[in-house]
N, C-alpha and C positions, 0 to 999 in steps of 0.2 A: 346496385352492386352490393354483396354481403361482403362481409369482414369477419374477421376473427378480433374482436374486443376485450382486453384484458383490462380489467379495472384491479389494480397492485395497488393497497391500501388499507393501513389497520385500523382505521373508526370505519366502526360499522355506520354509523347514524350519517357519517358523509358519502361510503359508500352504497347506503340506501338514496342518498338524495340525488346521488350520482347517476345511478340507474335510472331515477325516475325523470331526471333530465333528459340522459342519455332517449330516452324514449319517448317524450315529448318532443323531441328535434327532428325524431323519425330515421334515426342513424340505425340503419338495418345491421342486424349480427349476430353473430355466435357470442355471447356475453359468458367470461369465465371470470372470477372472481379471486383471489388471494391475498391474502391479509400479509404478508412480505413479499420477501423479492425472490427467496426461496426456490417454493414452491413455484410460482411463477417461471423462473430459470430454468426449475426442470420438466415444467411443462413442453416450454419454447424448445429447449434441446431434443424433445423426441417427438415434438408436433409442427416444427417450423419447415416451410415447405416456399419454395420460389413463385408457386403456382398461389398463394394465396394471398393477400391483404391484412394487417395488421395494424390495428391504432391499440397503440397503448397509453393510458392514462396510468401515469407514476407519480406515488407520492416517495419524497426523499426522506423522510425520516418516520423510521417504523424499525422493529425492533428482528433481530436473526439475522437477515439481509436487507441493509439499507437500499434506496433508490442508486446512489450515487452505485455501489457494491452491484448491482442489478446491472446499469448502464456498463460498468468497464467486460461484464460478461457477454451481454446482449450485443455489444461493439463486436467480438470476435467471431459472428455468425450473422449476425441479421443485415439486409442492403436497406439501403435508402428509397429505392424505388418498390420495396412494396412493404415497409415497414413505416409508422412516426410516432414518434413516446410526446405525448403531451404532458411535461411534468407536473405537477399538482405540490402546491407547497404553502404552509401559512406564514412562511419566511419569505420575506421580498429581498434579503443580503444581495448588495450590489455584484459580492463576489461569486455567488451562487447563479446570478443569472449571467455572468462573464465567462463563467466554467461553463454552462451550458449552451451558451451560443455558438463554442467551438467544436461541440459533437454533432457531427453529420446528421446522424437518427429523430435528435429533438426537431421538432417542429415548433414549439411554441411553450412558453414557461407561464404556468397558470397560477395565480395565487389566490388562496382560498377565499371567501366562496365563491365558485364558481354562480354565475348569473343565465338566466336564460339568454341575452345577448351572447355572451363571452357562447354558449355552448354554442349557438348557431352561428359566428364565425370560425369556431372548431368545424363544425361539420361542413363550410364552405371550403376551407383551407384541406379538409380529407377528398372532396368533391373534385378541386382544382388539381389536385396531386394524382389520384386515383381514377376519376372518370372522363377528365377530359381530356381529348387527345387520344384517347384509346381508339383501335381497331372495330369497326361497327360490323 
């Protein structure tokens, strides 16, 4: 299955390593890039469609539009069954992962750096959500 994969993230050097994870795991995609949450939002609002797949990997603190800023937007359009924001953060706060466990959309709260392990249970958890169970 192909995706639409947004990588929302302002260090480039994570979002390089991001990518070449992301590609290593063999997670097929459309890979779009944004360094806030921005740009990203208004992507989503004139490209988001029912008919397609979406993993997003969000970092929550970046500057213009935060993650969190991002999230209470992307809530009032996107569903859960063909969306999941994997959040990306170098803050482990108890409270932040409390906050995010209660938004439908999050799939899983990532704290940096991400590992080859950690990516290839993302892409099992996109697999189990997205391909299984599907119409043959």
């Amino acid at each position: 299955m192909n995706y639409q994969i947004l990588l929302i993230e302002d260090d480039p050097i994570f979002t390089f390593l991001l990518e070449k994870g992301i590609e290593h795991a063999k997670l097929k995609g459309d890979l779009h890039n944004f360094s806030n949450g921005k740009p990203a939002i208004d992507y989503l609002v004139k490209e988001y469609s029912d008919t397609s797949n979406y993993i997003i990997f969000l970092d929550l603190n970046m500057p213009v539009m935060n993650g969190w800023e991002f999230m209470d937007q992307l809530e009032t359009f996107a569903k859960t069954d063909n969306c999941m924001v994997f959040v990306l953060t170098s803050s482990a706060y108890r409270n932040d992962i409390e906050r995010l466990k209660k938004k439908p959309l999050v799939a899983d709260f990532v704290t940096k750096p991400i590992t080859e392990y950690i990516l290839n249970g993302i892409k099992e958890t996109i697999e189990d959500r997205f391909e299984k169970n599907q119409p043959i």
